[in-house]
BALOFI-309896 format. One record per residue (C-alpha): residue in one letter; chain; x, y, z. Coordinates in steps of 0.001 Angstrom, whole numbers, padded with zeros to 6 digits. Layout:
N
> a | A | X | Y | Z;
...
END
This chain:
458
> x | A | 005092 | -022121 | 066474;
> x | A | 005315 | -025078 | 069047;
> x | A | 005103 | -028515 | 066201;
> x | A | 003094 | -031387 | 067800;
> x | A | 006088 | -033357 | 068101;
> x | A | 008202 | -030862 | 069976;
> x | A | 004684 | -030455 | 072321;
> x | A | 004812 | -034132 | 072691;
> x | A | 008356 | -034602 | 073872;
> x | A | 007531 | -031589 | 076488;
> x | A | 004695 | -033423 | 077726;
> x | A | 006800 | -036283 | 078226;
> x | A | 009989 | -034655 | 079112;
> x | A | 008299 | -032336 | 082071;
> x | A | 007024 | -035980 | 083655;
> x | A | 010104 | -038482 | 082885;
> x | A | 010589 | -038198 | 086808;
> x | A | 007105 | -039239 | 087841;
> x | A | 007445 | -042582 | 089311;
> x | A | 004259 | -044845 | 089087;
> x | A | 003253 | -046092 | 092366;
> x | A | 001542 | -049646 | 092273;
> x | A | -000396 | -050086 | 095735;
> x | A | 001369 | -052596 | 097787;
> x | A | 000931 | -053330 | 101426;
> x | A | 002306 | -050076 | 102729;
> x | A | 000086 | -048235 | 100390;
> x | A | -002372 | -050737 | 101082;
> x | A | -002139 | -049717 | 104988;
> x | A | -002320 | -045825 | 103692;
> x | A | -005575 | -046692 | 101789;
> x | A | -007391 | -047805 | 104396;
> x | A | -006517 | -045013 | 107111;
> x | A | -007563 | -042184 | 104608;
> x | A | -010666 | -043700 | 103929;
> x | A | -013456 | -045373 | 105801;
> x | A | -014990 | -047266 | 102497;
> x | A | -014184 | -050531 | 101388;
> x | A | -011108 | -050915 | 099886;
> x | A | -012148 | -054035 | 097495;
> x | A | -014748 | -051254 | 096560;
> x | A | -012566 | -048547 | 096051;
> x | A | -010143 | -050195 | 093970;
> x | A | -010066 | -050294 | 090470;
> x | A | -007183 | -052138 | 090208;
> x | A | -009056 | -054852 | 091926;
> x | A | -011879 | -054403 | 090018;
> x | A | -010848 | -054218 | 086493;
> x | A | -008674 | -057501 | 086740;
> x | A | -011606 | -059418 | 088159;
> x | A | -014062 | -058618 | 085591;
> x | A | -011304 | -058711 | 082835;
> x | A | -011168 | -062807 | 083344;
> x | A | -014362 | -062847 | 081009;
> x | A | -013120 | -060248 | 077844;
> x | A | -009593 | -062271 | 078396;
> x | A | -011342 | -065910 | 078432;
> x | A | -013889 | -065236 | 075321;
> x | A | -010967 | -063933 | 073413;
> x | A | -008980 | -067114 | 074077;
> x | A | -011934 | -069034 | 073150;
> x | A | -012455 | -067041 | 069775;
> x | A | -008521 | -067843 | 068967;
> x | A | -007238 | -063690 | 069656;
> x | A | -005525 | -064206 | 072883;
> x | A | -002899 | -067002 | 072822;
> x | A | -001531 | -066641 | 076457;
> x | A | -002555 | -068512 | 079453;
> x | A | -004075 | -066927 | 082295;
> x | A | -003620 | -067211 | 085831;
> x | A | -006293 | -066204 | 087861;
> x | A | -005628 | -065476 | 091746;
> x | A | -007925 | -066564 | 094555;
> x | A | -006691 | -065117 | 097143;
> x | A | -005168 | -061803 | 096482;
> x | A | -004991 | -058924 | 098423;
> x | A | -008040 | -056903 | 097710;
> x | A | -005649 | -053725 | 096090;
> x | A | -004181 | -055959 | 094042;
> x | A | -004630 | -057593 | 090404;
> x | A | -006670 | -060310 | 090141;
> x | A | -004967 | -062354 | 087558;
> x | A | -001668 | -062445 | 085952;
> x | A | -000226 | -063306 | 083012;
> x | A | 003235 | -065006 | 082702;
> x | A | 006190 | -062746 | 081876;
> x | A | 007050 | -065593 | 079294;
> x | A | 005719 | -068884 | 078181;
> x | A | 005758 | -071719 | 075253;
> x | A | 003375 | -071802 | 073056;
> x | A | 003766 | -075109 | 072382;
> x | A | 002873 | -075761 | 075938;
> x | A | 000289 | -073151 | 075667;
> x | A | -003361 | -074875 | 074862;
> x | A | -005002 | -071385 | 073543;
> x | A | -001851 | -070676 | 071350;
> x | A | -002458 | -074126 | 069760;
> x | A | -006745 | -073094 | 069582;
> x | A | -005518 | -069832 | 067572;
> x | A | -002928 | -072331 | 065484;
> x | A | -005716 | -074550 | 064041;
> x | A | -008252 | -072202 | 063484;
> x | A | -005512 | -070153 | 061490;
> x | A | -005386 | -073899 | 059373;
> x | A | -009158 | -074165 | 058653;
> x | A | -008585 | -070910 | 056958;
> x | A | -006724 | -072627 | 054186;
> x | A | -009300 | -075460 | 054004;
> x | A | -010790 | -073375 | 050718;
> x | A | -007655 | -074448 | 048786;
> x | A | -007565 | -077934 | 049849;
> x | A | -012099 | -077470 | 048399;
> x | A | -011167 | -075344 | 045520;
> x | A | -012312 | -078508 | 042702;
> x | A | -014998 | -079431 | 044689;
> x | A | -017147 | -075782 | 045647;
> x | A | -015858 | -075072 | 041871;
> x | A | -018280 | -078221 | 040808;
> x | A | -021211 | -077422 | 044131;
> x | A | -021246 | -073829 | 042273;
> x | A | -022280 | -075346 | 038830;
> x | A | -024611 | -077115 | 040364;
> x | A | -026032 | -074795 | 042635;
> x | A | -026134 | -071552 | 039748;
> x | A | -029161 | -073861 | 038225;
> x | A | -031208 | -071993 | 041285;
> x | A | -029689 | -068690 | 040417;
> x | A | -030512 | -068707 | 036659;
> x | A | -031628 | -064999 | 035569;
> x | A | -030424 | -063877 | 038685;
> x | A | -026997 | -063172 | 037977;
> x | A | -025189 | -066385 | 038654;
> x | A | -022008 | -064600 | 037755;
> x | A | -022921 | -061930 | 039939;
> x | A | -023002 | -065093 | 042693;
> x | A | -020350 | -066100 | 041790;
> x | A | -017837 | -063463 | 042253;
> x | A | -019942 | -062458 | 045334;
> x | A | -019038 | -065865 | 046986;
> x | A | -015387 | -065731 | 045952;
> x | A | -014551 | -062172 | 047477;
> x | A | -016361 | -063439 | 050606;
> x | A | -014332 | -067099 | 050679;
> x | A | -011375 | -064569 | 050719;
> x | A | -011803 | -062013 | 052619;
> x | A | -013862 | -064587 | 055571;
> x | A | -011080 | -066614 | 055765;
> x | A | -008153 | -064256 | 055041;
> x | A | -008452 | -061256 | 057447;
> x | A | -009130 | -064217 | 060626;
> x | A | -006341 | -065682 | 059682;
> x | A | -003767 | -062594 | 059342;
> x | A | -005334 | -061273 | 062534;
> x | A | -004522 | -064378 | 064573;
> x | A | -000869 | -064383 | 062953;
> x | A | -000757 | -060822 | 064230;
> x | A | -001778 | -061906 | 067655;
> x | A | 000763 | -064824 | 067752;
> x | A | 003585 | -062184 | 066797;
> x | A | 002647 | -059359 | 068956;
> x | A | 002280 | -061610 | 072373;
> x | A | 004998 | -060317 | 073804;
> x | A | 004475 | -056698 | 073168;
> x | A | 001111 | -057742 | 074751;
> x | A | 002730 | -058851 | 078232;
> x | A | 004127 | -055494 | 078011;
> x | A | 001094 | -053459 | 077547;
> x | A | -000504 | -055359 | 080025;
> x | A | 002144 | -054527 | 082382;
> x | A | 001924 | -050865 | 081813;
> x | A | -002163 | -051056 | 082292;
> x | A | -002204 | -052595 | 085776;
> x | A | 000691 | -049746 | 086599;
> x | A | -001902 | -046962 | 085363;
> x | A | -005000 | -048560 | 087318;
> x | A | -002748 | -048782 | 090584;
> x | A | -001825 | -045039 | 089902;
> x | A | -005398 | -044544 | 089438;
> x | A | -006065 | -045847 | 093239;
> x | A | -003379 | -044176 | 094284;
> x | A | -003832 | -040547 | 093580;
> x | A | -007797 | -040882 | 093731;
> x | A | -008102 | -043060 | 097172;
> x | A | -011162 | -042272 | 098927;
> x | A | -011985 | -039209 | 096177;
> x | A | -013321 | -041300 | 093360;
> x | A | -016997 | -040744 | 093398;
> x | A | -017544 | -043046 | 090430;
> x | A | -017147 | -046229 | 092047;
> x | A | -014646 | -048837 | 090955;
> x | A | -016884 | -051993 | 091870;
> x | A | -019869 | -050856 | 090004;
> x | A | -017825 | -050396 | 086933;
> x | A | -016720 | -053672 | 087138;
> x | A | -020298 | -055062 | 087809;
> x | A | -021444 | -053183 | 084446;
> x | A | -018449 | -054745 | 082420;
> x | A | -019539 | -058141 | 083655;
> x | A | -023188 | -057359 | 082964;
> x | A | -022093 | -056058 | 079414;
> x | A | -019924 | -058786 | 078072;
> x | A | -022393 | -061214 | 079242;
> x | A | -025085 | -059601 | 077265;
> x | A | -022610 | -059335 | 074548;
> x | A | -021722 | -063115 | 075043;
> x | A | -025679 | -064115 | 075335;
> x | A | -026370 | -062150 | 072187;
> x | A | -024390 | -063280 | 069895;
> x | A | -024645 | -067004 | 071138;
> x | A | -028061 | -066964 | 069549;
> x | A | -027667 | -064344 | 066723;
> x | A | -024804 | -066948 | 065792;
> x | A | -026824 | -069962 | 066224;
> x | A | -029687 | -068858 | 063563;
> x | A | -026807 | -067906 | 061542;
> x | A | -024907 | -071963 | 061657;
> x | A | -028677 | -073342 | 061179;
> x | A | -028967 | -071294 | 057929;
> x | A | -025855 | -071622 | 056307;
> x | A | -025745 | -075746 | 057242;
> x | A | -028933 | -075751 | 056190;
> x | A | -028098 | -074478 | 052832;
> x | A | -025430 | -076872 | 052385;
> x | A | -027535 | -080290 | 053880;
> x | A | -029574 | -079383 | 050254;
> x | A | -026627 | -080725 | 048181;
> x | A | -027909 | -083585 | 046330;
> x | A | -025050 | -084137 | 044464;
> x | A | -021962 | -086330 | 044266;
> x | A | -021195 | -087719 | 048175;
> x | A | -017466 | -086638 | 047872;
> x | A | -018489 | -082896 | 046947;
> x | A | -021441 | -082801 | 049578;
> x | A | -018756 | -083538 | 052595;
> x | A | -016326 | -081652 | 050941;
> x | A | -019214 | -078464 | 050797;
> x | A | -020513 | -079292 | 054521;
> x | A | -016438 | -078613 | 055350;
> x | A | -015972 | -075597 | 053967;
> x | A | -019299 | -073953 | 055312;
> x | A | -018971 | -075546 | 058784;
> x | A | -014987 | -074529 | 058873;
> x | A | -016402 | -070295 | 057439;
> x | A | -019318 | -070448 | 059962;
> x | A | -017185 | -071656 | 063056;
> x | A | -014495 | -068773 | 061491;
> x | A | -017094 | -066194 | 061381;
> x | A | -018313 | -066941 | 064954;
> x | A | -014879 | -066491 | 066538;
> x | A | -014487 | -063431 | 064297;
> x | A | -018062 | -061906 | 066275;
> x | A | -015377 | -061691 | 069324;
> x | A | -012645 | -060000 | 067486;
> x | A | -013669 | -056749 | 068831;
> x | A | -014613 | -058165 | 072562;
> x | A | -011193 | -057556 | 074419;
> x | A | -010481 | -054191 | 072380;
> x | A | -014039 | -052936 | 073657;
> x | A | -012993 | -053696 | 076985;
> x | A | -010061 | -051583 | 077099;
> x | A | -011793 | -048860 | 075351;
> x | A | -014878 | -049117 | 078451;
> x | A | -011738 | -048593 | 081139;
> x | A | -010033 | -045788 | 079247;
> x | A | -013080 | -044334 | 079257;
> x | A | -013841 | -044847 | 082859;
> x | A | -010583 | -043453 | 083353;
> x | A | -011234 | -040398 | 081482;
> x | A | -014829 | -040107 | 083125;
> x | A | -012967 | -040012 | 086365;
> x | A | -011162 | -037200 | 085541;
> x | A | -013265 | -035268 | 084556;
> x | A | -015386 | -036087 | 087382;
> x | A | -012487 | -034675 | 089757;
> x | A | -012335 | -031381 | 087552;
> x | A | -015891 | -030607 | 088107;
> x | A | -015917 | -031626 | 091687;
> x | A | -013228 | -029301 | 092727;
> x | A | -012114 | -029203 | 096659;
> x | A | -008367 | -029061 | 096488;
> x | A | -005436 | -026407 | 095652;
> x | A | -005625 | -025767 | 091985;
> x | A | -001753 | -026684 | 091630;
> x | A | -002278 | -030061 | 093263;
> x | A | -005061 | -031100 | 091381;
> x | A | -003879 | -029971 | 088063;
> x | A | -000886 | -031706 | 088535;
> x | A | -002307 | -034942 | 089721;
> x | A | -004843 | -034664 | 086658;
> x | A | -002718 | -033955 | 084058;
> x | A | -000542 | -036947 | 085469;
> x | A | -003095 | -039267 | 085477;
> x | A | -003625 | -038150 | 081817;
> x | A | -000961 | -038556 | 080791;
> x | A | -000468 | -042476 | 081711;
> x | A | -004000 | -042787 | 079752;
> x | A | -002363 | -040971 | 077019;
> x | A | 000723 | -043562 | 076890;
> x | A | -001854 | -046322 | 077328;
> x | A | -003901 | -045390 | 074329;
> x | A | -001139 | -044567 | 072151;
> x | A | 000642 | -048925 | 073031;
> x | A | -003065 | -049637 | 072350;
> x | A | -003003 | -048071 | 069007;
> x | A | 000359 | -049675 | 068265;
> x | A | -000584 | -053169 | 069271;
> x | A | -004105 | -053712 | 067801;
> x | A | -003123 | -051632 | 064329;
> x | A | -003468 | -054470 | 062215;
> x | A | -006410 | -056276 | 064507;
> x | A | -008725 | -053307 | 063606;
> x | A | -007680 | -052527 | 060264;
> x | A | -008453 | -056188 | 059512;
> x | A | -011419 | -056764 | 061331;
> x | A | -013185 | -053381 | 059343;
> x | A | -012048 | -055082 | 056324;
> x | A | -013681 | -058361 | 057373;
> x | A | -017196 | -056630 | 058808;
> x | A | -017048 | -054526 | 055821;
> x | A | -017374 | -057147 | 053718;
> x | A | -019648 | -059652 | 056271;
> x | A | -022106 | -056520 | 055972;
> x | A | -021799 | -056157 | 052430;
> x | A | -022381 | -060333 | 051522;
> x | A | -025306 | -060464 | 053895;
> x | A | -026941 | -057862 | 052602;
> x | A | -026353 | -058987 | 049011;
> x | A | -027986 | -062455 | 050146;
> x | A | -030664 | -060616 | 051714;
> x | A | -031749 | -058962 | 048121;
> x | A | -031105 | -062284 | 046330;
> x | A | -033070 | -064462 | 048651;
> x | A | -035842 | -061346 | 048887;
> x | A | -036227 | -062503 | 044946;
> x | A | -036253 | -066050 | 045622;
> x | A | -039161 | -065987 | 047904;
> x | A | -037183 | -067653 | 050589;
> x | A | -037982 | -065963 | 054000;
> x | A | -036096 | -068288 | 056477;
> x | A | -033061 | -067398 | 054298;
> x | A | -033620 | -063766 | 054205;
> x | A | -034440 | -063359 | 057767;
> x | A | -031450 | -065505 | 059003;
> x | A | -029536 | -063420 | 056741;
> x | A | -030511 | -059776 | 058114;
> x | A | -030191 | -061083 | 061785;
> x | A | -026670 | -062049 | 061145;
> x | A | -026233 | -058879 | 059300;
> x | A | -027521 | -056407 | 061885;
> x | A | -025882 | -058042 | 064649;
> x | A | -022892 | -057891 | 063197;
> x | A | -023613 | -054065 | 062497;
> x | A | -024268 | -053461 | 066144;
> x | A | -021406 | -054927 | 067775;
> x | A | -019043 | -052555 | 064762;
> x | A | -020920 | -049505 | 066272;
> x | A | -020564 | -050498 | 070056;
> x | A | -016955 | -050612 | 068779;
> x | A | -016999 | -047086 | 067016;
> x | A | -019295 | -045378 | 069857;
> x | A | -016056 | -046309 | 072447;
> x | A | -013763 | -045063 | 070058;
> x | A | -015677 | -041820 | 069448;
> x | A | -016110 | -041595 | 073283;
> x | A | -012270 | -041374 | 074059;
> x | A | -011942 | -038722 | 071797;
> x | A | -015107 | -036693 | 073069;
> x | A | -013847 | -036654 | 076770;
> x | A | -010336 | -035909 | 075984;
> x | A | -011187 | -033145 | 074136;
> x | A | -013382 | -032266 | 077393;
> x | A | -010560 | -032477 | 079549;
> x | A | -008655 | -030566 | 077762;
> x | A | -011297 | -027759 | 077864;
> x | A | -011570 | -027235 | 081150;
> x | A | -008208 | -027712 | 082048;
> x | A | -007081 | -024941 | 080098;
> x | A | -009580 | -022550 | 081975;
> x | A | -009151 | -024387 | 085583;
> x | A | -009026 | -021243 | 087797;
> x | A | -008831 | -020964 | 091461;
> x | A | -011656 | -018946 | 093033;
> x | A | -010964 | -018873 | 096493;
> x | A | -012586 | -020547 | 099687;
> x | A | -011851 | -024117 | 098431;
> x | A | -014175 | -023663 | 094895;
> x | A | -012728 | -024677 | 091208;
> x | A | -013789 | -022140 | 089210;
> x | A | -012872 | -021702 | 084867;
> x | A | -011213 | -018548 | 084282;
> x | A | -008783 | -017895 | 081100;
> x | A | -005113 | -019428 | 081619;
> x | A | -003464 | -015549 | 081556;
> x | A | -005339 | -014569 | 084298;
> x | A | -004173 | -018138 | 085996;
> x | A | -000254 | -016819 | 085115;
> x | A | -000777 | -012957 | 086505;
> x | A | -001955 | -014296 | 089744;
> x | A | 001765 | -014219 | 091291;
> x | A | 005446 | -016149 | 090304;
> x | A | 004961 | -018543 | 092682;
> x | A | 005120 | -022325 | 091287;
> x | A | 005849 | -020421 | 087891;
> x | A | 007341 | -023260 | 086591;
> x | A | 004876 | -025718 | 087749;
> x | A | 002593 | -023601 | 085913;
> x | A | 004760 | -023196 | 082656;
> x | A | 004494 | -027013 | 082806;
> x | A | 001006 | -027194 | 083192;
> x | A | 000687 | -024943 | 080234;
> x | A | 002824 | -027474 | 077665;
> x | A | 001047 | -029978 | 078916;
> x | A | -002496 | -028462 | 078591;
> x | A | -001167 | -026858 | 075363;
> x | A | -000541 | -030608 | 074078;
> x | A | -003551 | -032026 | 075654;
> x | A | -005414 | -029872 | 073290;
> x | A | -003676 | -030150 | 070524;
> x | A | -003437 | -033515 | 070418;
> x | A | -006629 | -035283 | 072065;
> x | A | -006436 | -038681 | 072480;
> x | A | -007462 | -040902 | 068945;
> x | A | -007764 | -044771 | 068269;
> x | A | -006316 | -045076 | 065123;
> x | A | -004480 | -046859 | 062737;
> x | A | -001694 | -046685 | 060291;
> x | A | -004968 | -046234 | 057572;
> x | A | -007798 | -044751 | 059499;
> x | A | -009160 | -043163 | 062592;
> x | A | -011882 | -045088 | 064307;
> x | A | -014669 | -043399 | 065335;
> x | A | -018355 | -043417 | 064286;
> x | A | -017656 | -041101 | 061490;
> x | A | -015728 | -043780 | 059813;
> x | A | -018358 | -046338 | 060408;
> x | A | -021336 | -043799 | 058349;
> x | A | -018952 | -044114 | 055721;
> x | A | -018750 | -047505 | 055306;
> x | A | -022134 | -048213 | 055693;
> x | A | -022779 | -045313 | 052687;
> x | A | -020367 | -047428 | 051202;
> x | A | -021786 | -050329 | 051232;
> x | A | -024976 | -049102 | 050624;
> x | A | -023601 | -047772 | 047087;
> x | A | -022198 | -050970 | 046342;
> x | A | -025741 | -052895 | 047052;
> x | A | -027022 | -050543 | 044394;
> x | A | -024264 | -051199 | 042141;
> x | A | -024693 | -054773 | 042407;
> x | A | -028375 | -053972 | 041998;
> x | A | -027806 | -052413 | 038991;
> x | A | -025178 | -055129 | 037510;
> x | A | -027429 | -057724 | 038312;
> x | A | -030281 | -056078 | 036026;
> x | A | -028534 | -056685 | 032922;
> x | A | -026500 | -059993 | 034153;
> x | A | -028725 | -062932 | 033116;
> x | A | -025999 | -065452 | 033413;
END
């Protein structure tokens, strides 16, 4: 039997001669003689860059993209509408040194140690009979893990920029492709896909400006309360203000990870909009679909590569978010403090809902690969220009002709569904499956603390 390796190299063996096409001027010309639409509207090249400046910008902003971007004004309307520099300093690079000192206020808890060490003492007066050791080792997991995975995931980003630039490269080559092979077919339209990733992120970026707002007003105004030495209470204002400004730039960890995970699903939406429409010789279109596949399959498996450690840290770091606000949410429940507790469960289910916008896009490139792979392996032809789904034997008796296309399109269908496309990392798959199980987890660990806290009267 055929190992998924050996089906792999196949699958990339029968295509090693397919030459990507990026739309240029002559193509450019072609474009707009097969088609009487728009062809700013019928590009997704065009499209996709434009509305990527936002995802690309917030990232910067939140300290996960360290290289500069250079937007175009006057491109042609096939083309990308930004670029990013095939190399650059970073010393000369003013988001590289945004993502450099927010990776130093993560060790601004060492420099605090002595001083949140004495703020404890004289904050567990509050917490007495409520578990103040409970508290405390609550507070210290979340000091670590809040500051810890930010700052490893930034490192990460510093390290992998130039394997970035590369991935980058090969994602404008598959949207050109895209434009290329689908010109004047693609019913899903290019421009209104890039209108709902603006309207999107801008929600997103709305949303959480807010959500994180209550959250900075709560946890200051936690630490303004300090009436203790002067030297402790700026040292304590520090530390919050440095977690809180950590924790909203860590919101937008996930914002330029969704975005490729909306166009690879576009992508995949696409084709399996052309395998329902039908219209064209079955060997043309299976070949152009399993092409176009296939340079979605290479994109998702750099994009797996390149954001392993982003994602495995940033579940680690929600994990834990999830787990602390809902711990503060019991605790301040007990307290009679509402404002507290309410602050507390916004910040917690927002940061809940942007994990499973995350894991739904995830879960969705699986789910139409699997699709794809489906109905290509019963695409038929029926005659009289009409797709039709018949079994793939019945596809090889119908003559020798193109018997080798079709042995190709067999491997590759063979792999296709083998092997359906899967964010994942070195640890995990993500998907929403994963994401019930952490929530079960933490839910077990609430009760667990729950129950520890019972018999802790510290």
């Amino acid at each position: 039997m055929t190992s998924f390796n050996q089906l792999h190299i196949n699958f990339d063996n029968y295509y090693t001669s397919y030459q990507i096409e990026i739309p240029g001027k002559d193509s450019s010309e072609k474009i707009r003689e097969q088609s009487g639409t728009s062809i700013q509207n019928q590009s997704l090249l065009a499209a996709v860059t434009k509305e990527s400046l936002m995802p690309l910008r917030i990232s910067q902003i939140a300290g996960f993209f360290p290289i500069p971007i250079r937007p175009r004004r006057n491109g042609d309307n096939t083309s990308a509408s930004l670029e990013l520099p095939a190399t650059f300093s970073l010393v000369a690079t003013p988001s590289a040194w945004w993502t450099f000192v927010l990776i130093a206020i993560s060790f601004f808890p060492i420099i605090s140690f002595q001083a949140e060490a004495e703020r404890f003492a004289d904050y567990s007066v509050a917490f007495e009979s409520l578990g103040r050791n409970t508290f405390r080792t609550i507070s210290v997991l979340w000091t670590l893990l809040g500051n810890g995975c930010p700052c490893l995931a930034r490192v990460d980003v510093i390290l992998q920029r130039r394997r970035f630039l590369r991935f980058w490269t090969n994602f404008l080559e598959m949207l050109g492709q895209f434009d290329v092979v689908l010109t004047g077919n693609n019913v899903l339209s290019p421009k209104k896909f890039g209108s709902s990733l603006t309207k999107k992120f801008l929600v997103h970026v709305i949303l959480n400006f807010a959500a994180v707002s209550v959250g900075m007003y709560g946890g200051l105004a936690f630490s303004f309360q300090y009436e203790g030495r002067i030297d402790i209470y700026i040292m304590g204002i520090l530390q919050d203000g440095f977690l809180k400004v950590l924790g909203v730039m860590q919101v937008f960890g996930f914002t330029l990870m969704i975005f490729f995970l909306l166009v690879y699903n576009h992508c995949l939406a696409t084709i399996l909009n052309e395998l329902d429409k039908g219209g064209q010789n079955r060997d043309e279109m299976a070949e152009n679909l399993i092409k176009l596949y296939k340079l979605v399959d290479d994109q998702v498996h750099e994009f797996n590569g390149l954001c392993n450690y982003t994602m495995v840290l940033g579940v680690m770091y929600n994990f834990m978010s999830v787990l602390f606000y809902g711990y503060f949410v019991m605790l301040f429940s007990a307290l009679g403090e509402t404002l507290s507790l309410l602050i507390n469960a916004v910040n917690c289910l927002f940061l809940m809902a942007w994990f499973v916008w995350f894991g739904k896009e995830c879960s969705e490139v699986a789910g139409k690969s699997r699709e794809i792979a489906r109905k290509l392996a019963f695409l038929g032809y029926g005659g009289n220009d009409k797709t039709q789904f018949v079994s793939v034997k019945s596809v090889e008796a119908q003559g020798s002709r193109n018997s080798r296309k079709r042995w190709g399109y067999k491997t590759a269908i063979g792999y296709i569904q083998s092997c359906p496309l899967t964010i994942e990392t070195s640890i995990f798959d993500m998907n929403l499956k994963l994401l019930l199980s952490i929530f079960a987890a933490i839910s077990t660990y609430l009760v667990v603390i729950v129950q520890f806290q019972s018999v802790d009267h510290s």
